[in-house]
C-alpha positions in Angstrom: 0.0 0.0 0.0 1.2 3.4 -1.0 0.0 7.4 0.7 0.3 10.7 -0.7 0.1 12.6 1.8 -0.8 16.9 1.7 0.0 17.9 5.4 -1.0 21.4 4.4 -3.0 22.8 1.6 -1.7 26.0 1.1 -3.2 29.2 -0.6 -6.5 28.2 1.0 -8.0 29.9 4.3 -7.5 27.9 7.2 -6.2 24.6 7.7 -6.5 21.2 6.0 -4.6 18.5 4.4 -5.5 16.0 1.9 -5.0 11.8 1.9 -5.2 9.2 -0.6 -4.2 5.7 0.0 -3.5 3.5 -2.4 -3.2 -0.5 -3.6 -1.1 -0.5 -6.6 -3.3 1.9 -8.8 -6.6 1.3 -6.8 -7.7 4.1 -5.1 -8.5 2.6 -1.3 -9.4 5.8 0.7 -9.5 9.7 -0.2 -9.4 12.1 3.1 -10.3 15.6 3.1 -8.5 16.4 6.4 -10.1 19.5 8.0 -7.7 20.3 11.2 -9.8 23.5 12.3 -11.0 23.2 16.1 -14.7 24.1 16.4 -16.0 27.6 16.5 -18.5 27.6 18.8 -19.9 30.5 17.4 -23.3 29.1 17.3 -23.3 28.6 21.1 -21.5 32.1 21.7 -24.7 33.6 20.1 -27.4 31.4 22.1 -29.4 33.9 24.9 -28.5 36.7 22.7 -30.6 39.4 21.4 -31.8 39.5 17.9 -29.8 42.8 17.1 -26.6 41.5 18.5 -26.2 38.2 16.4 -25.2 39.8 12.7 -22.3 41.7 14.1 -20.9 38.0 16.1 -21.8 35.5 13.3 -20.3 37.8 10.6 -16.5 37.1 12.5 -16.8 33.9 11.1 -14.8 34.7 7.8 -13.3 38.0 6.9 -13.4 37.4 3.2 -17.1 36.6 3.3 -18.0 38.8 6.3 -21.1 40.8 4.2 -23.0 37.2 3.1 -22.8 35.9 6.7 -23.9 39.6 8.3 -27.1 39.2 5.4 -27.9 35.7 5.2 -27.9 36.0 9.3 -30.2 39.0 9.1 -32.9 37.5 6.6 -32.9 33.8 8.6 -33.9 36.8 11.7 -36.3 38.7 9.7 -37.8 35.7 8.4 -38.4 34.4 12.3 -39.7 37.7 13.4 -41.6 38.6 10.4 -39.9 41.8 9.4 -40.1 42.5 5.5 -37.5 44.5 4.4 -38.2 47.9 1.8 -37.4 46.7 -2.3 -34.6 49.4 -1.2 -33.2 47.4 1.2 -33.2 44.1 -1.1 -31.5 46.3 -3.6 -28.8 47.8 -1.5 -28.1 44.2 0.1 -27.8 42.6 -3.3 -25.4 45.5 -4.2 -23.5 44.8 -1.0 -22.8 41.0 -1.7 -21.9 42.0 -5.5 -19.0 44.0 -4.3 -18.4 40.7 -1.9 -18.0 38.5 -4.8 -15.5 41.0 -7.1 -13.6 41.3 -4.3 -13.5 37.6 -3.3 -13.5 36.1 -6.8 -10.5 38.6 -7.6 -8.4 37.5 -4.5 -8.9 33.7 -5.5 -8.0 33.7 -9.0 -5.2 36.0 -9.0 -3.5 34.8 -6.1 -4.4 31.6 -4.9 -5.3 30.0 -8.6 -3.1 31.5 -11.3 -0.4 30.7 -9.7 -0.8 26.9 -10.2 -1.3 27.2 -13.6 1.7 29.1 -13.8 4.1 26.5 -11.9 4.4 28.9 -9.5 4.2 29.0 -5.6 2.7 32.1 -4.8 1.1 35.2 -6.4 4.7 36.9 -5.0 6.4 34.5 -7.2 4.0 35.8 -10.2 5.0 39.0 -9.7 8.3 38.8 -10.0 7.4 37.8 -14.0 4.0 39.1 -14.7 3.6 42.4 -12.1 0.8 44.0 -14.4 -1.5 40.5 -13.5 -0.9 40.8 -9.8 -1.8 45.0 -10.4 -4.9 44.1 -11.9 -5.8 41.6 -9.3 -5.5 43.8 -6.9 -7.2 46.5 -8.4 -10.3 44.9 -9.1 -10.1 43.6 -5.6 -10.0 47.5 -4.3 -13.1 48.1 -6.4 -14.9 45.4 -4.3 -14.2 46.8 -1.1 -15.0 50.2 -1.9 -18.3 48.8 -3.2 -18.5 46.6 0.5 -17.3 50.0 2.3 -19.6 52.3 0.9 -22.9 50.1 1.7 -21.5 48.1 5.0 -20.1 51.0 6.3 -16.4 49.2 6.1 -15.0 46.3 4.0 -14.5 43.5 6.9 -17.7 43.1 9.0 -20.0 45.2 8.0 -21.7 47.7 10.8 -24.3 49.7 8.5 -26.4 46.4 7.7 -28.8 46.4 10.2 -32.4 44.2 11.2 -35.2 46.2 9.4 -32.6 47.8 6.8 -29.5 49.7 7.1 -28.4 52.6 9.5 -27.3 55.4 6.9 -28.1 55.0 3.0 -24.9 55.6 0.8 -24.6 59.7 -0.3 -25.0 60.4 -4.1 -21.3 61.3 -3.9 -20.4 58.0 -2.9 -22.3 56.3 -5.3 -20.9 58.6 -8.2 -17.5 57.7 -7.2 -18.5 53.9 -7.1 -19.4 54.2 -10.9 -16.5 56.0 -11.5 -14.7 53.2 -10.3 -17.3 50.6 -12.1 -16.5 52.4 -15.4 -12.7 52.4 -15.0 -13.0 48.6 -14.5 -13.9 47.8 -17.5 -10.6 47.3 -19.7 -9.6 45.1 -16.5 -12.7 42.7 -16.8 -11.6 42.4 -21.0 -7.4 42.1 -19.2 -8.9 39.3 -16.9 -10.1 37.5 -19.2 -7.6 37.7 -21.9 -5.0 36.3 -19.0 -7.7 33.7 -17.8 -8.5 32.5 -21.4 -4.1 32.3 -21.8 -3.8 29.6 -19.2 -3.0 25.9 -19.8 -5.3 23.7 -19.8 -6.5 22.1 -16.6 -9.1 18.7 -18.2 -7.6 16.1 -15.4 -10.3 15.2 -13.9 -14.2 14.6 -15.5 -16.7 12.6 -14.0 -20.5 13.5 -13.5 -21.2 16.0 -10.9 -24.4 17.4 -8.6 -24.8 21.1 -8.3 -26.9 23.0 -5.7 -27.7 26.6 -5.8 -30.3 29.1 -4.8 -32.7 29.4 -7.2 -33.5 33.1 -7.5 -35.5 35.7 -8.8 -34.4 37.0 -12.1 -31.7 34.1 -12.2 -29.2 36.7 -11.6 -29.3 37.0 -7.6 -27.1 36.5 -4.5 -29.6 37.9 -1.7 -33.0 37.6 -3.2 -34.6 33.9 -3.3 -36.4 31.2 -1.0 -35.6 27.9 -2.7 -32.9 25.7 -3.4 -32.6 23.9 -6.8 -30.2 20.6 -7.3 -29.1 19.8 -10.9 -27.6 16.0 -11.6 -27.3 15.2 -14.8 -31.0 15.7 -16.7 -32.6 15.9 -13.2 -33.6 18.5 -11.3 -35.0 19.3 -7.7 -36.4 21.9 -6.1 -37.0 22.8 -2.2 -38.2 25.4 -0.2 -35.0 27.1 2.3 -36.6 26.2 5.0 -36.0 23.0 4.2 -32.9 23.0 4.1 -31.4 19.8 5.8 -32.9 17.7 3.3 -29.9 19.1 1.5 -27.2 19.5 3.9 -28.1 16.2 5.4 -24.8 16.5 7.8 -23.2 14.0 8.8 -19.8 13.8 10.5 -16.9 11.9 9.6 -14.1 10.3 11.5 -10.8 12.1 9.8 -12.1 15.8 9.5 -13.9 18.7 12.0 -16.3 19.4 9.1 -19.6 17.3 8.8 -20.0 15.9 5.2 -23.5 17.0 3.0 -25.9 14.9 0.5 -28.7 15.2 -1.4 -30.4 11.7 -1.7 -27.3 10.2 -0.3 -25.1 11.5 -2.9 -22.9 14.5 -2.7 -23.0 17.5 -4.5 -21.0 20.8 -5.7 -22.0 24.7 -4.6 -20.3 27.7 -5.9 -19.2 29.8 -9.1 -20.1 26.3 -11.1 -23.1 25.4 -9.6 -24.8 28.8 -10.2 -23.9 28.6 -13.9 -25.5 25.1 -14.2 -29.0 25.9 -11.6 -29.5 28.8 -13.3 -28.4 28.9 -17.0 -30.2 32.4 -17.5 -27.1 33.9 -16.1 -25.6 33.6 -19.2 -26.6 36.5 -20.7 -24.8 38.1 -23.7 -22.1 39.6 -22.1 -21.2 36.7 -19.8 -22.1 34.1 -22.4 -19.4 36.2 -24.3 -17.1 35.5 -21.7 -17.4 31.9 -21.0 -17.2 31.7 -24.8 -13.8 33.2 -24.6 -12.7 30.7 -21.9 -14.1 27.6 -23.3 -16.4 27.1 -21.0 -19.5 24.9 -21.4 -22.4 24.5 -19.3 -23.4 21.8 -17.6 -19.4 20.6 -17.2 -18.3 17.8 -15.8 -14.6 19.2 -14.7 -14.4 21.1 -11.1 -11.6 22.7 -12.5 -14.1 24.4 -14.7 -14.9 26.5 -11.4 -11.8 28.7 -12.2 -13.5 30.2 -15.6 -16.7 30.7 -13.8 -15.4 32.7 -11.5 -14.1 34.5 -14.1 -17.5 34.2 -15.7 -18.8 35.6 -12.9 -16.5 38.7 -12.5 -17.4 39.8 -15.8 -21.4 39.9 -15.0 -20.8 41.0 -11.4 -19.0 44.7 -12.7 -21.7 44.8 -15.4 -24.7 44.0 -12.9 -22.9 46.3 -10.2 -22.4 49.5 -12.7 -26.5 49.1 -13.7 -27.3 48.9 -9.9 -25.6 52.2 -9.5 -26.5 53.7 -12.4 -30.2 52.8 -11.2 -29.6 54.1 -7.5 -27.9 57.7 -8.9 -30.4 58.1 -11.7 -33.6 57.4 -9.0 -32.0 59.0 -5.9 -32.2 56.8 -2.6 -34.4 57.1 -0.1 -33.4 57.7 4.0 -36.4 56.0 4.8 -34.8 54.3 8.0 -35.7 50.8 9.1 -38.8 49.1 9.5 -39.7 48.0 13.3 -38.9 45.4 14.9 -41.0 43.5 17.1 -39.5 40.8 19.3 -41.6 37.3 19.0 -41.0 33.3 19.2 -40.3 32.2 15.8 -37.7 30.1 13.7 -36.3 31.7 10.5 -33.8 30.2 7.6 -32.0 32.7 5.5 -30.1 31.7 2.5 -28.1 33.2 0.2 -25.2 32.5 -2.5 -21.9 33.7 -0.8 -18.8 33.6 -3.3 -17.8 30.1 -3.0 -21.8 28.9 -2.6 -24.6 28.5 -1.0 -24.9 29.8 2.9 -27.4 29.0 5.3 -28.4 30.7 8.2 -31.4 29.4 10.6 -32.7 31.0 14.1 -34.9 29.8 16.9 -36.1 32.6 19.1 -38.0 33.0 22.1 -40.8 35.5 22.8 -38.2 38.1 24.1 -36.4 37.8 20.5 -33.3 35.9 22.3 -31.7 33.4 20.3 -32.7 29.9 21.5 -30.8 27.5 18.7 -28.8 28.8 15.8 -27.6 26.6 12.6 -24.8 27.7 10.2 -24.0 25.9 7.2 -21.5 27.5 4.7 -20.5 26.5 0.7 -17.2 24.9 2.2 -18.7 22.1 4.6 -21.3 21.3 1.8 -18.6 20.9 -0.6 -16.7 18.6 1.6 -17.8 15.0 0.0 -17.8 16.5 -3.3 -14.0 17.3 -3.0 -12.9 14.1 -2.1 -14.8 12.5 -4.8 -13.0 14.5 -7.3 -9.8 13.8 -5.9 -10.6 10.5 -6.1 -11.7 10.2 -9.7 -8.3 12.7 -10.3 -6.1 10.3 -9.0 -8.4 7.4 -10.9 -7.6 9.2 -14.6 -4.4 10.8 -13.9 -1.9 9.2 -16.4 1.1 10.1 -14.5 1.4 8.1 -11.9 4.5 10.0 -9.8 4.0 12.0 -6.5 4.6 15.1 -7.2 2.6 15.4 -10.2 -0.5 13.9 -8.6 0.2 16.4 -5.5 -0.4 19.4 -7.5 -3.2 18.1 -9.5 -4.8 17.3 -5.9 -3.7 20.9 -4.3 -5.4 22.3 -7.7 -8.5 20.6 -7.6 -8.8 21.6 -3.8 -8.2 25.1 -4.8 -10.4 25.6 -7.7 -13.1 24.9 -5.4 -12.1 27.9 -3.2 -12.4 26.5 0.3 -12.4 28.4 3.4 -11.8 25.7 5.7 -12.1 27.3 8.9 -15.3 28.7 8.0 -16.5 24.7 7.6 -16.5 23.1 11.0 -19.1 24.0 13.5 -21.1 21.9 16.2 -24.5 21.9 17.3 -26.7 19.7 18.7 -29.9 18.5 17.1 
């Protein structure tokens, strides 16, 4: 019996490792090690009031700080019966558009390029290609200010609040925000002239699940109330409140993260998955793009989940310039926040965060004081998912020497953009 062994997965947040175990070329046993220690967050928020809990749970990732501040504030609107203004909806979908430029642009610029470049680190890119790093960064900069100028600051938003947000963004702001928009354009075409120049990445192809919110317009991150699972010509719908007919946790002896099926298989969430649940995001422009990288809907290669990032990028900076063009055109509103009114009640909130599909659900009691609380992010539900494509990679890789297969395995574990310490948590049911 042979190992390969990935103590560390690096250019991922948090920590992990990856095992495969071998019998000659039979693949025996595939671990996706997940080393985090629990969170507790969902116990540190139990007994507390329903305005205290988006500020705590949103400390559970700083790259994806705004979806877990919203999704936490519609699962608590939802259980206290608080409907938001179509301002609010609007400004929070705006919010989690700058989210996903700025996330999307940190992952493929510095954690994936690299690999494709036989580099080690985005440092190491610069040293050859510093106008690729620039633009990376630039387009990340434009998200923040995007996540600044709604949230009220970049990491952990403050202005998102229950009943809609403490101060609506000044026209100023918002000019300077399309200003910024407009500039970006020659970066989305750079983007995806260096996306479309990589080498080809077609290791691994086997049939694959996909789960995504299916939303309104087919073109949302905030807006929606039911989940839709693609598997090859089948599809499923559920209601969010539903939910653990999804997730269906369950935990496993070698990792801190709780593994997710649908009907007892698993399934993908992210970038990918959005593409493939809702096709109608392929409008000219981004169909334009994917066209340009090659990419074709449904795909059978999570490697694939690189260009639809890219994809994504594109349509984000075109959907985020309308939004503001909309909001400087028709003036917004200080209409302040509609009351709350403490009650019992259990509310699920879910929303598409960068690398997926985030769910937040609430139990309170008559004071509005959090009685149970259930978080469930993109990178614990892609957990079985990623071990079976590093099975089937190891199964169909050609090369058979250790180094090779490491990267390909450190690839495939980084095209699905993991945040691992955002994946374990522990409750009781």
């Amino acid at each position: 019996m042979s190992t390969i062994v990935i103590d560390h997965l690096a250019r991922v947040e948090g920590h992990g490792g990856i095992t495969v175990e071998l019998e000659g070329d039979a693949v025996t046993n595939v671990r996706f090690d997940v080393f985090e220690g629990a969170r507790l967050l969902e116990g540190l928020v139990r007994g507390r009031r329903y305005d205290e809990i988006s500020p705590i749970v949103s400390r559970i990732c700083s790259i994806c700080s705004p979806a877990h501040s919203l999704t936490s504030l519609k699962a608590t609107e939802n259980a206290l019966g608080v409907q938001v203004s179509p301002q609010t909806e609007f400004l929070r979908e705006l919010l989690l558009r700058g989210e996903s430029i700025q996330s999307h642009a940190l992952h493929l610029f510095f954690l994936a390029v690299p690999d494709y470049l036989d580099r080690p680190s985005a440092i190491a890119v610069a040293a050859e290609h510093p106008a690729a790093v620039m633009l990376g960064l630039r387009l990340k900069r434009l998200g923040n200010l995007i996540q600044e100028t709604i949230g009220g600051r970049a990491i952990h938003p403050v202005n998102a609040v229950p009943g809609g947000f403490g101060r609506v963004p000044s026209a100023e702001k918002l000019i300077a925000i399309r200003g910024a928009l407009v500039e970006a354009i020659p970066d989305a075409e750079a983007m995806l002239d260096l996306i479309a120049s990589l080498p080809d990445a077609g290791f691994c192809h086997t049939p694959t699940a996909y789960a995504a919110l299916d939303s309104p317009d087919s073109d949302r991150y905030y807006a929606g109330d039911q989940l839709t699972i693609v598997s090859g010509g089948d599809r499923a719908t559920i209601p969010a409140a539903d939910y653990r007919s999804l997730t269906n946790e369950k935990p496993v002896a070698h990792s801190h993260a709780k593994h997710s099926s649908f009907h007892g298989n698993p399934f993908m969430v992210g970038s990918l998955a959005r593409l493939t649940v809702n096709p109608a995001r392929l409008t000219e422009g981004s169909a334009t793009a994917a066209g340009r990288l090659k990419l074709s809907i449904p795909s059978d290669n999570p490697m694939d989940n690189n260009k639809a990032q890219a994809v994504e990028l594109v349509n984000d900076l075109r959907l985020a310039l309308d939004m503001v063009e909309r909001l400087v055109h028709d003036g917004v509103k200080d209409e302040g926040c509609v009351p709350v009114t403490p009650r019992a009640g259990t509310g699920v909130g879910v929303t598409e965060a960068p690398r997926g599909l985030l769910v937040h659900s609430y139990t309170y009691d008559e004071q509005g004081c959090v009685v149970s609380a259930d978080v469930i992010t993109p990178t614990a539900m892609n957990a079985a998912s990623l071990e079976q494509h590093v099975r089937k990679t190891v199964e169909q890789s050609a090369e058979r020497d250790e180094a090779t297969l490491k990267k390909k395995l450190q690839m495939i574990a980084r095209a699905y953009d993991p945040c691992i310490s955002c994946s374990v948590h522990l409750i009781r049911r």
